[in-house]
N, C-alpha and C positions, 0 to 999 in steps of 0.2 A: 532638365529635371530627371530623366531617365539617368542620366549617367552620373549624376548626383547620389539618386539613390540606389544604384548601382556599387558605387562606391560605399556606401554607408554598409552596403550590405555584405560585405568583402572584409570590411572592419570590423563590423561586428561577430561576423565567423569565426576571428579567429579565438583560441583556447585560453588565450592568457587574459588574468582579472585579476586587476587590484579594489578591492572594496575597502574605501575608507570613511571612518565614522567619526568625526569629531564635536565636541562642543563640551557643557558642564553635566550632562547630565551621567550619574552612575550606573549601570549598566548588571551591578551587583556582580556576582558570581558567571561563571562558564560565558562571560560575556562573547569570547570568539563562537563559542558555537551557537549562542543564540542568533551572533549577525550573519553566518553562515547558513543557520535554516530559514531564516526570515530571508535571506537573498532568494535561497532554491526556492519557496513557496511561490514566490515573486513572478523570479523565471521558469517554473512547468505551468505560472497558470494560461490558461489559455484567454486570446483577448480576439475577440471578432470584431470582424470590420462593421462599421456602421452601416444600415440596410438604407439610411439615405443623405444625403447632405445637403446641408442646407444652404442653397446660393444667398449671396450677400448681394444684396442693390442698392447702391449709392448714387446720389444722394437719394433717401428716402424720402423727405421732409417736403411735401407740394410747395409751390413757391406763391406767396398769394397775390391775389389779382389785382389788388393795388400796387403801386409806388408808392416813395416819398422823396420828393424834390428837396434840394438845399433852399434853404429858406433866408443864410446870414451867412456871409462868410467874413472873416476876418486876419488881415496879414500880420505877424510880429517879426517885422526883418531883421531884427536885431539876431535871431536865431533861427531865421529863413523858414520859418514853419507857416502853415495856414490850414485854418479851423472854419471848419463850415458845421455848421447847423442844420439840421434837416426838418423838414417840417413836421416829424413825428417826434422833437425831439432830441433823435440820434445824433451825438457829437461826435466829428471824425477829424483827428487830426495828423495833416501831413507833412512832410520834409524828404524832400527829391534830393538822392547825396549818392552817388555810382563810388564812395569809399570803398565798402564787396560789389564790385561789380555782378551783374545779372544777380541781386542776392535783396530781397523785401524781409524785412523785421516788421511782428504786427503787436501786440498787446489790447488788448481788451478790460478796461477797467471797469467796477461796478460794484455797488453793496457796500456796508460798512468796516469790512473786513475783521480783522482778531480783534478790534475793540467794540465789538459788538457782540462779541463769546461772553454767552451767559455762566459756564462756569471753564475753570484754568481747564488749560490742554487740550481742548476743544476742538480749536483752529489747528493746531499740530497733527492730530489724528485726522479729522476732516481734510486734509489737506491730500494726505497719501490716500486716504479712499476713493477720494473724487479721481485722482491722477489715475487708481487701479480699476474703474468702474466702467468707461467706455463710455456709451449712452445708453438709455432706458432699452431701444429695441434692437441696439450693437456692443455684443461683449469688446470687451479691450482688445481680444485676441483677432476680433474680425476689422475691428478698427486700423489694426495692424495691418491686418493682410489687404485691404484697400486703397492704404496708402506706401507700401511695401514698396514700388516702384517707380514712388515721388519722393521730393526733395523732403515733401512737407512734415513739418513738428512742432507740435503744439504740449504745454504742460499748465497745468491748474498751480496755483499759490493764494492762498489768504496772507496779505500783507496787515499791515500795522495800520491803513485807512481805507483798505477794496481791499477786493479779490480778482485775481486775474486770471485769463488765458491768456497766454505769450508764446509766440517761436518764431519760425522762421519758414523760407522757402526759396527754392528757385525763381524766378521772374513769371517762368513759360509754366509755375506750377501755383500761380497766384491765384485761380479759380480754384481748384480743390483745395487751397489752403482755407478762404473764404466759406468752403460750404462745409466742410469740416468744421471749421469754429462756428458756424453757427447752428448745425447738426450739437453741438456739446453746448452751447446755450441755451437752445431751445428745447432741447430733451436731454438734460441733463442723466446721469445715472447715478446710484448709490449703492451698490450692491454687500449685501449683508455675509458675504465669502470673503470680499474686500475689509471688511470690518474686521473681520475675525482674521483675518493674514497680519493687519496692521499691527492690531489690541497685541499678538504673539510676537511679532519681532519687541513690539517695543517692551513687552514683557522679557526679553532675551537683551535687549538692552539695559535696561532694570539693573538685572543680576548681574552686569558687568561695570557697569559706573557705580553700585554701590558699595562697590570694594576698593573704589581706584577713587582716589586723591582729584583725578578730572571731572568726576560725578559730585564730589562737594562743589567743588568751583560752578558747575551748573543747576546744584538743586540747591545752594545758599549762596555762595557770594556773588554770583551773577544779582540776583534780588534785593541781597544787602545792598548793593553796587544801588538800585534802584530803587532806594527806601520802598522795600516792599510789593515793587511794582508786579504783579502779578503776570504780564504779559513779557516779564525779561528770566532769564535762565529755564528749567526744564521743571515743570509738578514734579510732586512726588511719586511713588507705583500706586500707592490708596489711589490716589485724587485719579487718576488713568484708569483703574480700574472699576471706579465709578459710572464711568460712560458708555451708558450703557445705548444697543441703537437705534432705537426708538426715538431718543431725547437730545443724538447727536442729526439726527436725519431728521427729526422738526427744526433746527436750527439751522442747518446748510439747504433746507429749503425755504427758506424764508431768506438765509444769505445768498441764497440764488438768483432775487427777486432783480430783472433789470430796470428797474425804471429809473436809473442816471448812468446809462451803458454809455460808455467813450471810448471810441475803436482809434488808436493810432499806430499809423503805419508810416514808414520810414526805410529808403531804401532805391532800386535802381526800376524805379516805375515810373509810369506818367497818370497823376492826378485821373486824365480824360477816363483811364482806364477802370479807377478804383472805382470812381459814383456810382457809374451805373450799378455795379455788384451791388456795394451796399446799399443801394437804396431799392434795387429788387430783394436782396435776401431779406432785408429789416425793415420793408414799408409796413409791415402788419404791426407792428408795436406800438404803441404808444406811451412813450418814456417822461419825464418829467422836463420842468424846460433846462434843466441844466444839471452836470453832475456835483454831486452834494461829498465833499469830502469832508470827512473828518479832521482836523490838527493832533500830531503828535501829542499825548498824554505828557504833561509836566513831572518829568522825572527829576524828585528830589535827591542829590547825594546826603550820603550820612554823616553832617561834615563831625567833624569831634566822637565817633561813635568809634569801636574796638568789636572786631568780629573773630573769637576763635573756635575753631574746630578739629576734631579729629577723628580721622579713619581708621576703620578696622581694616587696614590691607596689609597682604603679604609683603610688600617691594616697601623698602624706608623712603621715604622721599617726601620731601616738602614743601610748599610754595607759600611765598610771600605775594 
């Protein structure tokens, strides 16, 4: 570490600076010299070091004093898996395959996912918040630095019938992948910096698909494609800009809700090893007796129907 930031410190000494600014926005008049004082203000001002820090203890989350035993198990050889049942509930299913050697793949399914979004775009923005939020009493950046020296990685998704936590790990890094997902489970986060990071990229998104020929194809004929289907191509900037987070954060908590959680893991492990974990991490729950998925929405094509449009963009160009 010393010599790491040794090194940074030898770089950043030296005299020469390129400051570059790009994006759409105008800048009006004397633009160089406003980026040139706004730098210097930047660099004389002074930044002190923090008077404490604060240590991170992982796992935080007590682990509680019950179990839950497997209660059902059941084989499908046909695709060498097996599904055990827990007697909270808990469905866990497995498949032993050394394909990545020393390498476990988990997912975490659960909730009704984007077809349970009370209004368009919902799940979209929900998606990247939760991924930038950490947990309740762990920012994303200390989450970071906890797992900094493990294989393990985990990322949030609202799909089309759940929502998941999914990734991966080493073999010999299967216990901290485990209390990690269930650290994001069970204290979930939502943070309202998070919200306001998302709402602004994708406001910067916005302004660039709605000049480009590829932003029609996702804010109309993606939907035409799906007589209308709200849950296919991208909202509009209105409909995004309605969401506001109060009304997105009563809905990802209630899509947060586990009671038909289905943990499957697949990978170069041995069964003996998984149970005990989950059934220490997840005996406090009590889940429904089975996971409740939803079916794909019946998407109508428009058969006989004619869709035209046109862009205001600078570049000519056209798709069929």
């Amino acid at each position: 570490a010393q010599d790491i930031h040794k090194g940074f410190n030898e770089i950043w000494t030296n005299p020469a600076r390129l400051i570059s600014v790009t994006g759409d926005t105008n800048i009006s008049e004397n633009a160089n010299k406003k980026i040139r004082s706004y730098y210097t203000t930047i660099k004389d001002t002074k930044i002190d070091k923090p008077d404490t820090v604060r240590s991170v203890v992982f796992p935080y989350l007590k682990l509680p004093m019950t179990k839950t035993i497997v209660r059902a198990k059941k084989t499908y050889p046909y695709i060498d898996v097996t599904r055990f049942t827990f007697d909270n509930g808990l469905v866990f299913n497995f498949k032993k395959t050394d394909f990545e050697p020393n390498m476990v793949r988990i997912a975490a399914h659960f909730g009704p996912g984007e077809q349970g979004e009370s209004v368009s775009g919902m799940a979209l923005v929900a998606d990247d918040i939760v991924n930038l939020s950490g947990t309740k009493s762990l920012s994303l950046s200390e989450l970071e630095t906890i797992v900094a020296a493990s294989s393990v990685d985990l990322s949030f998704r609202i799909g089309r019938s759940s929502s998941s936590w999914s990734g991966s790990a080493l073999t010999s890094d299967m216990g901290l992948l485990i209390q990690l997902l269930r650290s994001l489970l069970l204290d979930p986060g939502f943070e309202k910096t998070a919200y306001k990071k998302v709402l602004q990229r994708f406001e910067m998104m916005h302004s660039r698909l709605e000049k480009d020929i590829d932003g029609a194809v996702l804010y109309k004929v993606q939907p035409f494609w799906a007589g209308g289907n709200p849950h296919y191509g991208l909202p509009a900037r209105k409909d995004m800009q309605r969401l506001k987070y109060d009304k997105v954060l009563a809905w990802v908590t209630e899509l947060l809700d586990l009671n038909d959680l289905e943990i499957s893991i697949v990978g170069d492990v041995n069964v003996e090893d998984i149970l005990p974990l989950l059934s220490e991490s997840f005996g406090s729950l009590t889940l429904d007796e089975s996971p409740k998925r939803r079916l794909d929405e019946i998407v109508e094509f428009p058969t006989g129907e004619t869709l035209n449009l046109n862009v205001d963009s600078s570049i000519e160009k056209s798709r069929i």
